[in-house]
N, CA, C and O atoms as CSV, one atom per row, in Angstrom:
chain,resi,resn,atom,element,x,y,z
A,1,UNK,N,N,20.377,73.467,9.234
A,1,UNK,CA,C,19.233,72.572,9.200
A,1,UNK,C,C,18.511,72.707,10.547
A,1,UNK,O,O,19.159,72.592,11.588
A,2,UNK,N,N,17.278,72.932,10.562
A,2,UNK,CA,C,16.527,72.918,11.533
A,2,UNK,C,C,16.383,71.627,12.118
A,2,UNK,O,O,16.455,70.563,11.503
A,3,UNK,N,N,16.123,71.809,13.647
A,3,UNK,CA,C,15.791,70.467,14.595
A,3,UNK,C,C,14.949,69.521,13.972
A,3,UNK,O,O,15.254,68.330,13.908
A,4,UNK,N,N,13.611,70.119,13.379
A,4,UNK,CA,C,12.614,69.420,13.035
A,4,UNK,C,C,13.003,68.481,11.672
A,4,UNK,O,O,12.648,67.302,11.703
A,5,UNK,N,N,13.447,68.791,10.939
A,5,UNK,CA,C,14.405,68.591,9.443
A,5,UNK,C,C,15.380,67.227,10.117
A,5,UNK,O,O,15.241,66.019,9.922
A,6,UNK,N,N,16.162,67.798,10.775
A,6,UNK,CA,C,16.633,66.982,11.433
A,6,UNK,C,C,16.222,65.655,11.821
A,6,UNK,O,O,16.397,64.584,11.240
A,7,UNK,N,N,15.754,65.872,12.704
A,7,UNK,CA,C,14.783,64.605,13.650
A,7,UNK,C,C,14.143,63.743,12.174
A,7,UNK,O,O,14.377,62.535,12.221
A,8,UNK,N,N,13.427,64.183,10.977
A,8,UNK,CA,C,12.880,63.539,10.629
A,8,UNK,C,C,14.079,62.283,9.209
A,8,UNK,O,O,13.753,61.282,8.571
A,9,UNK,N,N,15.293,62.990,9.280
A,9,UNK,CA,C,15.955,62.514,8.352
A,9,UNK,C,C,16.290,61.428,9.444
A,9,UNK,O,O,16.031,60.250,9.199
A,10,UNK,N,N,16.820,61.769,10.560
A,10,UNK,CA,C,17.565,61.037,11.757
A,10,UNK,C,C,16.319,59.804,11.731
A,10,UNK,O,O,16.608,58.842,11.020
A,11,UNK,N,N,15.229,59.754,12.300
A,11,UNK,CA,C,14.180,58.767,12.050
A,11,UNK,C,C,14.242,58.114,11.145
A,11,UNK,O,O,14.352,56.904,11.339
A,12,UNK,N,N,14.199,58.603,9.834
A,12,UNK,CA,C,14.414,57.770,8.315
A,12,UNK,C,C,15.401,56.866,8.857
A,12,UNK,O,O,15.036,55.781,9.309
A,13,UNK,N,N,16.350,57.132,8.857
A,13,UNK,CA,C,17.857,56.426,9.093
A,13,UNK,C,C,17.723,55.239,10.083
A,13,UNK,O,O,18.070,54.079,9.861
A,14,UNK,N,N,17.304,55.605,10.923
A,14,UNK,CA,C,17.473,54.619,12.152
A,14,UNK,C,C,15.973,53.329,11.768
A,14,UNK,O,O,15.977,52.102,11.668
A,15,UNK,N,N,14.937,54.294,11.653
A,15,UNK,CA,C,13.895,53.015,10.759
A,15,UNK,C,C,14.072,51.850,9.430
A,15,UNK,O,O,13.476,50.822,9.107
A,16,UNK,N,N,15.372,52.734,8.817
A,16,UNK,CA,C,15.830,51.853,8.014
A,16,UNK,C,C,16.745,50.913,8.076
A,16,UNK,O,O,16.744,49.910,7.363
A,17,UNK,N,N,17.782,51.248,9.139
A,17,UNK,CA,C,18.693,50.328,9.750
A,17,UNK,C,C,17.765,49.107,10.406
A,17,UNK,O,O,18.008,47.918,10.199
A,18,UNK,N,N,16.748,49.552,11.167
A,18,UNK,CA,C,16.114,48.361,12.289
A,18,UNK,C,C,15.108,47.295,10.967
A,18,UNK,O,O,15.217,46.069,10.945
A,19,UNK,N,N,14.400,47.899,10.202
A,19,UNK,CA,C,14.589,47.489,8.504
A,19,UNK,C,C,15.048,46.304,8.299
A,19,UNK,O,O,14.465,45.271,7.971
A,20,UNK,N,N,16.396,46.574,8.564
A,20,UNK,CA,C,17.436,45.439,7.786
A,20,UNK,C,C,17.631,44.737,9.220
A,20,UNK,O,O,17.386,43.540,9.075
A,21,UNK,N,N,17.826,44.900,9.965
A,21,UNK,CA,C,18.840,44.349,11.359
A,21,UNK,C,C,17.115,43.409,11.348
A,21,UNK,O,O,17.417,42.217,11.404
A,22,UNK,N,N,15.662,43.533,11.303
A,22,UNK,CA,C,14.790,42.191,11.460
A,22,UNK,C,C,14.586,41.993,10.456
A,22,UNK,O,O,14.148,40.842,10.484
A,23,UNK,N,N,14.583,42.508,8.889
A,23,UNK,CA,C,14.367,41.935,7.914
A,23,UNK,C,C,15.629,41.334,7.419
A,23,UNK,O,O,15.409,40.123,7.425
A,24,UNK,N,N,16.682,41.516,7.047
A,24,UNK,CA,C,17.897,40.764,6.609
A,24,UNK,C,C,18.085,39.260,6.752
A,24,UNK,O,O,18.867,38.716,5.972
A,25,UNK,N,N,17.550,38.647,7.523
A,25,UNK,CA,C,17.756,37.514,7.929
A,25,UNK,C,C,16.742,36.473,6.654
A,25,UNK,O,O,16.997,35.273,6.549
A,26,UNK,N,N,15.738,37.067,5.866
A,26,UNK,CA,C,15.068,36.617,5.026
A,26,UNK,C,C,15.553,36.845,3.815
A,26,UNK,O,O,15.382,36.135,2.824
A,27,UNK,N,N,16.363,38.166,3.910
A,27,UNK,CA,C,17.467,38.559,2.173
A,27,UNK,C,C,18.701,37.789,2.404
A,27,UNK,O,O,19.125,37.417,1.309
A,28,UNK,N,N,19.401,37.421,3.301
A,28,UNK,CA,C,20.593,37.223,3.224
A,28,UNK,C,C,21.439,36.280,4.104
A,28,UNK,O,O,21.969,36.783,5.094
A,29,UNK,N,N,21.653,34.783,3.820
A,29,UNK,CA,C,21.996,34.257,4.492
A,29,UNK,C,C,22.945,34.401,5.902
A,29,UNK,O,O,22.631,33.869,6.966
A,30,UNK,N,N,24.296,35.313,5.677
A,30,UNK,CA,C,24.891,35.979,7.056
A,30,UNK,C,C,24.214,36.745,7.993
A,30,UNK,O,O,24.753,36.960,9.078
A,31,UNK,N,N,22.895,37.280,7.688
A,31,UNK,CA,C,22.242,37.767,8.857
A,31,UNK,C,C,21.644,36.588,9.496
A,31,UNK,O,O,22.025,36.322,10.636
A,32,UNK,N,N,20.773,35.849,8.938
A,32,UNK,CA,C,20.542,34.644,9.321
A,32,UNK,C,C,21.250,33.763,10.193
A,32,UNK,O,O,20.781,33.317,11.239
A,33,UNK,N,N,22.637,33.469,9.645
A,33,UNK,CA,C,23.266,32.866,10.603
A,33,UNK,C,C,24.207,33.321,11.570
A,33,UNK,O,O,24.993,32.580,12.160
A,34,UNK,N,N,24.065,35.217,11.805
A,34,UNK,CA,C,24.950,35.861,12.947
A,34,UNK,C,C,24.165,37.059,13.471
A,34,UNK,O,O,24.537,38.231,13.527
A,35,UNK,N,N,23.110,36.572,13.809
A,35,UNK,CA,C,21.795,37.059,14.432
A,35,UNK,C,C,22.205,37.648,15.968
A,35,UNK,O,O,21.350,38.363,16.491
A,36,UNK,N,N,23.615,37.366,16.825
A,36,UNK,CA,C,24.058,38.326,17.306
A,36,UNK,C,C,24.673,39.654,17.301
A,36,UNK,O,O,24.691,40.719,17.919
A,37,UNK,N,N,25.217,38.985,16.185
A,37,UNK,CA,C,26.251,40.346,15.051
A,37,UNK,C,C,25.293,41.581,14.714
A,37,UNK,O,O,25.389,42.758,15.060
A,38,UNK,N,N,24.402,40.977,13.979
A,38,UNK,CA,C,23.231,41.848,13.763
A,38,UNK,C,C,22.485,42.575,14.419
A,38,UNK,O,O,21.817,43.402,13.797
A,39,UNK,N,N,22.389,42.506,15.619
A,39,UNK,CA,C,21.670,42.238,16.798
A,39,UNK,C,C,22.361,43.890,17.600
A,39,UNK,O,O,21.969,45.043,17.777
A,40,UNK,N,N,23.354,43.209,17.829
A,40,UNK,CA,C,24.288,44.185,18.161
A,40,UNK,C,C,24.861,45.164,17.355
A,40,UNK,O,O,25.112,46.150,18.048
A,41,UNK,N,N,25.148,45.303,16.299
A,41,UNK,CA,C,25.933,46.090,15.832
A,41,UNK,C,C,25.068,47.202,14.894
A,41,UNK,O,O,25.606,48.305,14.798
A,42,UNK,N,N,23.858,47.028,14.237
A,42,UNK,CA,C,22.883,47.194,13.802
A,42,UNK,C,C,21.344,47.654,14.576
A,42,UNK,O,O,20.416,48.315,14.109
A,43,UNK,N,N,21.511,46.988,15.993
A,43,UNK,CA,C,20.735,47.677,17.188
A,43,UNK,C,C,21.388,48.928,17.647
A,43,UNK,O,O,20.850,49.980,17.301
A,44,UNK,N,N,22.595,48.985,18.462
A,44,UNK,CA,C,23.286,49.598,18.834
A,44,UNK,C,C,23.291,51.016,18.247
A,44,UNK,O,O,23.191,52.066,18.883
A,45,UNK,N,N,23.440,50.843,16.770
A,45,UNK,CA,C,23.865,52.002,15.653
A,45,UNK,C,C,22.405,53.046,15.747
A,45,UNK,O,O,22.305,54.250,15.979
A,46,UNK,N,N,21.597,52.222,15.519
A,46,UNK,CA,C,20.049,52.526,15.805
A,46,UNK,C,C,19.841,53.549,16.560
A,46,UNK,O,O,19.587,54.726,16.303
A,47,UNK,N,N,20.058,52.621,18.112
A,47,UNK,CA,C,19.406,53.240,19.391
A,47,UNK,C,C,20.065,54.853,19.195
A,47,UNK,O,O,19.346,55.825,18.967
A,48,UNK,N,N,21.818,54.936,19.356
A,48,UNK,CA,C,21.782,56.123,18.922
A,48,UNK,C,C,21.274,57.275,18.257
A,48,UNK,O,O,21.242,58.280,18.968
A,49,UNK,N,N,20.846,57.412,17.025
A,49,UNK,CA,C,19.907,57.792,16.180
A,49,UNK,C,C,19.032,58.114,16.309
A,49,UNK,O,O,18.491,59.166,15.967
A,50,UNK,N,N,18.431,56.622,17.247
A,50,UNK,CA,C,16.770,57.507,17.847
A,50,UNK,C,C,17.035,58.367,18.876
A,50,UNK,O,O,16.422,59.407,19.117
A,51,UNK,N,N,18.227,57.781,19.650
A,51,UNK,CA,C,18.207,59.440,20.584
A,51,UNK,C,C,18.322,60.380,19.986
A,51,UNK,O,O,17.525,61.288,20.224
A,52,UNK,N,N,18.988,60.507,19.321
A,52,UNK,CA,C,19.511,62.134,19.040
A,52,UNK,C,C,18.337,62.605,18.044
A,52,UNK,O,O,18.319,63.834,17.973
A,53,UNK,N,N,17.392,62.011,17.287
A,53,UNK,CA,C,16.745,62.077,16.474
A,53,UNK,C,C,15.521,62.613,17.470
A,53,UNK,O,O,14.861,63.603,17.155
A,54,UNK,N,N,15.208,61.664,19.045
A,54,UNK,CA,C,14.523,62.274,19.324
A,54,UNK,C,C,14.582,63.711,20.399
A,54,UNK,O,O,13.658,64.440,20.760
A,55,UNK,N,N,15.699,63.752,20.646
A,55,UNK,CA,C,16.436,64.817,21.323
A,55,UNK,C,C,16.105,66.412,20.485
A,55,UNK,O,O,15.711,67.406,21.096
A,56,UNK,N,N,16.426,66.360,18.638
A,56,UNK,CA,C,15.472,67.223,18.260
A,56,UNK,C,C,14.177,67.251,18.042
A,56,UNK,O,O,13.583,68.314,17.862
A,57,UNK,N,N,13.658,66.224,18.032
A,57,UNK,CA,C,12.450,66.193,18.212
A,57,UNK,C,C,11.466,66.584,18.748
A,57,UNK,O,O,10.376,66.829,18.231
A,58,UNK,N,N,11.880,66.698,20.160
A,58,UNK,CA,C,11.614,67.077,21.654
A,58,UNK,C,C,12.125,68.922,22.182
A,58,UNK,O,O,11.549,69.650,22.991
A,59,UNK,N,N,13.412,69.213,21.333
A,59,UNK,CA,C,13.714,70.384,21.000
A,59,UNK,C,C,13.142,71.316,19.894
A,59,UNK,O,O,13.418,72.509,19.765
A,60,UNK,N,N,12.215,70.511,19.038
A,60,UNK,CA,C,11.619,71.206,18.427
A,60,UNK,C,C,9.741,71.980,18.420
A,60,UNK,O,O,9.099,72.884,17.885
A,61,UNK,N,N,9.561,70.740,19.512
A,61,UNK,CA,C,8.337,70.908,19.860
A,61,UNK,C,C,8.272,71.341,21.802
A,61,UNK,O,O,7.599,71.065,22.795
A,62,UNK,N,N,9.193,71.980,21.493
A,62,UNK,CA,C,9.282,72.867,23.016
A,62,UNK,C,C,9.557,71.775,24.539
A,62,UNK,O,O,9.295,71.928,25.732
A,63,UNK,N,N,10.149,70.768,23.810
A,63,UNK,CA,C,10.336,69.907,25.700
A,63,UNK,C,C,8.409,69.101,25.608
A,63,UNK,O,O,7.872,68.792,26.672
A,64,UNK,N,N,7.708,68.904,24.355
A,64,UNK,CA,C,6.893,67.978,24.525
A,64,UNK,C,C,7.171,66.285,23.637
A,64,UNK,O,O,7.228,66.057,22.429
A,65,UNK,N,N,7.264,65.578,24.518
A,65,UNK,CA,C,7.814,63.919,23.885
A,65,UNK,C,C,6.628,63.173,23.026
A,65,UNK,O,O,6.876,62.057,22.569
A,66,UNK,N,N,5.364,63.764,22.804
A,66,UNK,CA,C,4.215,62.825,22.158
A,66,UNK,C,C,4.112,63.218,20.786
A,66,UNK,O,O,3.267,62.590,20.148
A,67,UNK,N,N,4.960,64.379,19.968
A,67,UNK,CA,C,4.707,64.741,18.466
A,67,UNK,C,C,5.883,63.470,18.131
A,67,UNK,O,O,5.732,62.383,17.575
A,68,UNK,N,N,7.198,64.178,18.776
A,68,UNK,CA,C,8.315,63.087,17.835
A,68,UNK,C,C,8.205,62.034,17.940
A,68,UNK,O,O,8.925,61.390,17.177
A,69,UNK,N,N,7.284,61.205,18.896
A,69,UNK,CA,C,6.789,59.660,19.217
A,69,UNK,C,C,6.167,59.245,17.922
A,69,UNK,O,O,6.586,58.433,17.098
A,70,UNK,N,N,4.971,60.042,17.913
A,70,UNK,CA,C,4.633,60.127,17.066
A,70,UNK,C,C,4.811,60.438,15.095
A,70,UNK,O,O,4.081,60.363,14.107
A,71,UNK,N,N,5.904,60.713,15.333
A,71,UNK,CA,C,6.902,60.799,13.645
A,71,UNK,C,C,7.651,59.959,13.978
A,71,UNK,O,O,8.111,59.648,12.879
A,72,UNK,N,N,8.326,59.095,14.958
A,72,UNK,CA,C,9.266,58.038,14.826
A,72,UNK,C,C,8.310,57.155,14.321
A,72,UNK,O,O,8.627,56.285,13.509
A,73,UNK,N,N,7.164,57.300,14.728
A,73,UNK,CA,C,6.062,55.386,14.400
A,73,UNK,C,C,5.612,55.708,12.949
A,73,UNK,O,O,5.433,54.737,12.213
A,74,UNK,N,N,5.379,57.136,12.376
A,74,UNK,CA,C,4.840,57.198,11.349
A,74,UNK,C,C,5.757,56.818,9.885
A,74,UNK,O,O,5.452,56.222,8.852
A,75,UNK,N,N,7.310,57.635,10.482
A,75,UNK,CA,C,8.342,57.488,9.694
A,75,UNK,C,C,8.643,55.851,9.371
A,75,UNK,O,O,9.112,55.431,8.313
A,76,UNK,N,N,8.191,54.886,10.748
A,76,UNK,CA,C,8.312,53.729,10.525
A,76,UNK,C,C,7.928,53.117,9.584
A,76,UNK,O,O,8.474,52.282,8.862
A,77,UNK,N,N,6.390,53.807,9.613
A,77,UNK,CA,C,5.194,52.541,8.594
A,77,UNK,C,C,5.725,53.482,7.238
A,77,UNK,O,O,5.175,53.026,6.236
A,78,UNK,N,N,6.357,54.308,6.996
A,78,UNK,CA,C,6.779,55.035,5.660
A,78,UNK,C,C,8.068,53.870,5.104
A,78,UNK,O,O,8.163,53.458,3.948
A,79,UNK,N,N,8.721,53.602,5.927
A,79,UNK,CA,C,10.331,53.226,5.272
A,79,UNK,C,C,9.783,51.545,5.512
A,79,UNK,O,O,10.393,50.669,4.900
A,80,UNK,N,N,8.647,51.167,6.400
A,80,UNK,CA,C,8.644,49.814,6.285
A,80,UNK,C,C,8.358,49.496,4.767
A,80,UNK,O,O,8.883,48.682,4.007
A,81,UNK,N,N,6.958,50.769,4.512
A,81,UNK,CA,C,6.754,50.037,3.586
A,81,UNK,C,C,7.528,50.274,1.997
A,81,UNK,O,O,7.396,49.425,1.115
A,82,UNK,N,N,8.236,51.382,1.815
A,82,UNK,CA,C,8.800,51.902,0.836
A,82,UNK,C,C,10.056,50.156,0.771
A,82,UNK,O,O,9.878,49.285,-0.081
A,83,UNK,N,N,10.931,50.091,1.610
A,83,UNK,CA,C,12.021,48.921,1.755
A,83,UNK,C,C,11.493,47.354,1.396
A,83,UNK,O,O,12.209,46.603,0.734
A,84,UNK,N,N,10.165,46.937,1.902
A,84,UNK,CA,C,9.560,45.788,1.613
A,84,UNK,C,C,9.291,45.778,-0.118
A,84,UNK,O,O,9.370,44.739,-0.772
A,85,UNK,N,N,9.046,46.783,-0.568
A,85,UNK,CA,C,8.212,46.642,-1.908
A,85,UNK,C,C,9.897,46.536,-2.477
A,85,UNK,O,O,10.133,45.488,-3.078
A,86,UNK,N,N,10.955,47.417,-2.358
A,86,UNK,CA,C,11.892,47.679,-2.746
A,86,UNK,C,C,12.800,46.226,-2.880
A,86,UNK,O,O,13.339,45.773,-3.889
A,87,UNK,N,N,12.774,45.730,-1.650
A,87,UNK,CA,C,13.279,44.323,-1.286
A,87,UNK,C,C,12.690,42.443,-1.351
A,87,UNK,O,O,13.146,41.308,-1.494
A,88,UNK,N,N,11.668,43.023,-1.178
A,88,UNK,CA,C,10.619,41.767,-1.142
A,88,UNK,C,C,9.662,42.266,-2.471
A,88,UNK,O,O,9.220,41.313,-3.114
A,89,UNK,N,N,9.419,43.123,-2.791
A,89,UNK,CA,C,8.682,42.996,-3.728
A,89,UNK,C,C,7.040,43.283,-3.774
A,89,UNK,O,O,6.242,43.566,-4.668
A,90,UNK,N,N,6.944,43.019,-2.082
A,90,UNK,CA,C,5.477,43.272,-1.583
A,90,UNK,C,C,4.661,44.566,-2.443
A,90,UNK,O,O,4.977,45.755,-2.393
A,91,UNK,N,N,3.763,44.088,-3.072
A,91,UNK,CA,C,3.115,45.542,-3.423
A,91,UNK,C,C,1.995,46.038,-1.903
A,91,UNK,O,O,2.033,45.464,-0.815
A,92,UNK,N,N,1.162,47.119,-2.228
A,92,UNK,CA,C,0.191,47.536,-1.376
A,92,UNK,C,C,-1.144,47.184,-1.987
A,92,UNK,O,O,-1.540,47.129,-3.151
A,93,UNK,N,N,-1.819,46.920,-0.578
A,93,UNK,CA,C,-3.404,46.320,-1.118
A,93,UNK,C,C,-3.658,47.853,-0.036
A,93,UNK,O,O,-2.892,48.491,0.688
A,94,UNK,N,N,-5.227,48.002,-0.415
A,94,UNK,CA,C,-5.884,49.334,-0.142
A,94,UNK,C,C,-5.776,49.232,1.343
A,94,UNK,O,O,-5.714,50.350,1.855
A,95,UNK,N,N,-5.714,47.778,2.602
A,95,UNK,CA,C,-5.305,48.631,3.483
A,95,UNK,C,C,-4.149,48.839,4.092
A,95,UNK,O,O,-4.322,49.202,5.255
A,96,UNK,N,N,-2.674,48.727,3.670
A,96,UNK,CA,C,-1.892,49.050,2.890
A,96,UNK,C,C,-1.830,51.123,2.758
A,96,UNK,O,O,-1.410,52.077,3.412
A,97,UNK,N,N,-2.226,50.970,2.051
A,97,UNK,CA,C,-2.354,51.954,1.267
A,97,UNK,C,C,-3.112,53.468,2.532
A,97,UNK,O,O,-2.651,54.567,2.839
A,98,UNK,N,N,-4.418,52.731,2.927
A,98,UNK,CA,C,-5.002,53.475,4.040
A,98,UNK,C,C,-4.152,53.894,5.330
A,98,UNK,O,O,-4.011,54.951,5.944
A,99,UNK,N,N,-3.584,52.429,5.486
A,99,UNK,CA,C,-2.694,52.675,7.028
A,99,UNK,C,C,-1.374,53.926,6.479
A,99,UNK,O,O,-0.952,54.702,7.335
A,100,UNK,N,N,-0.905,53.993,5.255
A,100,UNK,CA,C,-0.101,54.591,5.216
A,100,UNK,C,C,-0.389,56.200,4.975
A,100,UNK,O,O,0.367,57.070,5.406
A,101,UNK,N,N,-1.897,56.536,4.034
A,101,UNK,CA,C,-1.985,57.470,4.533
A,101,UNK,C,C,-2.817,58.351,5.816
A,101,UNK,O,O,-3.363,59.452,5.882
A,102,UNK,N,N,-2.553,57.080,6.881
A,102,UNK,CA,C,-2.917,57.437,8.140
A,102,UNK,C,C,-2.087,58.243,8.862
A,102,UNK,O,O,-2.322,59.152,9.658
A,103,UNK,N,N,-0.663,57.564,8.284
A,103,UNK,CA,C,0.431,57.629,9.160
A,103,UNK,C,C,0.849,59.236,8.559
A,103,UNK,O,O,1.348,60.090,9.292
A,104,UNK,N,N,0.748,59.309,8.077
A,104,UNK,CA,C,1.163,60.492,6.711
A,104,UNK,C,C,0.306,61.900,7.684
A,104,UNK,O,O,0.796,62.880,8.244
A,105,UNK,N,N,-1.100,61.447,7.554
A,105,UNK,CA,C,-1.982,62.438,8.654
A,105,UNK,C,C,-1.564,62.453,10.139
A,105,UNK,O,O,-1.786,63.480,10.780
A,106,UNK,N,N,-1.074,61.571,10.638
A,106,UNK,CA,C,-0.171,61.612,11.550
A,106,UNK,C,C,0.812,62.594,12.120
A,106,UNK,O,O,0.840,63.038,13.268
A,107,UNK,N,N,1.743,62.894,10.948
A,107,UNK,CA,C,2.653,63.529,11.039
A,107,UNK,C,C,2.407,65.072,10.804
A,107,UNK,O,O,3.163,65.891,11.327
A,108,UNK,N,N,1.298,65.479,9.977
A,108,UNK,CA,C,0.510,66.421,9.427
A,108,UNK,C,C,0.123,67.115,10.886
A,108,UNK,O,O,0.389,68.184,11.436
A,109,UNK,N,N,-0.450,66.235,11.130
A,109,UNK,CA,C,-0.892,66.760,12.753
A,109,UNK,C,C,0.157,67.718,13.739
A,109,UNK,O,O,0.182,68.838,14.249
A,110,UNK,N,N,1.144,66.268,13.625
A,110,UNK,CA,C,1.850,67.000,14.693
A,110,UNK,C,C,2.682,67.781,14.131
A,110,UNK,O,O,3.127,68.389,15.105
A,111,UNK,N,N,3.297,68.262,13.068
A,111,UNK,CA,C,3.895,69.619,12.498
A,111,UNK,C,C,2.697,70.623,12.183
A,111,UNK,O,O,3.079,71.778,12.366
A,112,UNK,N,N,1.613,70.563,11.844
A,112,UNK,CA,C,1.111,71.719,11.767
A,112,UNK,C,C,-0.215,72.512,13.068
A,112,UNK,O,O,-0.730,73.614,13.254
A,113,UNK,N,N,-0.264,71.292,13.615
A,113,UNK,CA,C,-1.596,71.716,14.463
A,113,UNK,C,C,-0.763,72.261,15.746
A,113,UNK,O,O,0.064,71.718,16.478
A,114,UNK,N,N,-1.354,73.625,15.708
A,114,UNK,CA,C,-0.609,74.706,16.686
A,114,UNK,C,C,-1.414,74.663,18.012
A,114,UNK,O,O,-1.087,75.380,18.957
């Protein structure tokens, strides 16, 4: 698996953990009431992830830090919103819909523009 492949599954993962570790507390009463637990154990798991996630990231775009910055925030508004509709139910209104395929051009950018 390539760095870039990499980095972007590693992002998924860690956007979806941080996901639950601030959204959980509205699904599920024990996050709610062990908001250190969560905090910690669910931060922690994270931060890892984004390093190493951005470690290829940064290895894939030659030692420059502003593409994979840029796919960690995009990957964000992807799994925020895929998990909300999934969990909450939220549908998308058009801007919604715009911001996401902003984020989408986002990422477009920084994998293809040489």
């Amino acid at each position: 698996m390539n760095n870039l492949v990499a980095s972007f599954l590693l992002f998924f993962l860690a956007q979806g953990i941080i996901w639950f570790q601030t959204n959980g507390q509205f699904l599920w009463t024990s996050f709610k009431d062990h908001p250190i637990v969560v905090a910690f154990t669910l931060g922690g798991t994270a931060a890892l992830i984004f390093l190493t996630a951005t470690k290829y990231a940064v290895e894939h775009f030659n030692g420059l830090f502003w593409p994979g910055r840029f796919i960690a925030f995009a990957t964000g508004m992807l799994i925020f919103a895929i998990l909300t509709y999934l969990f909450r139910g939220e549908g998308m209104n058009a801007k919604t819909v715009i911001s996401l395929i902003l984020s989408l051009a986002i990422i477009c950018l920084q994998i293809f523009w040489k």
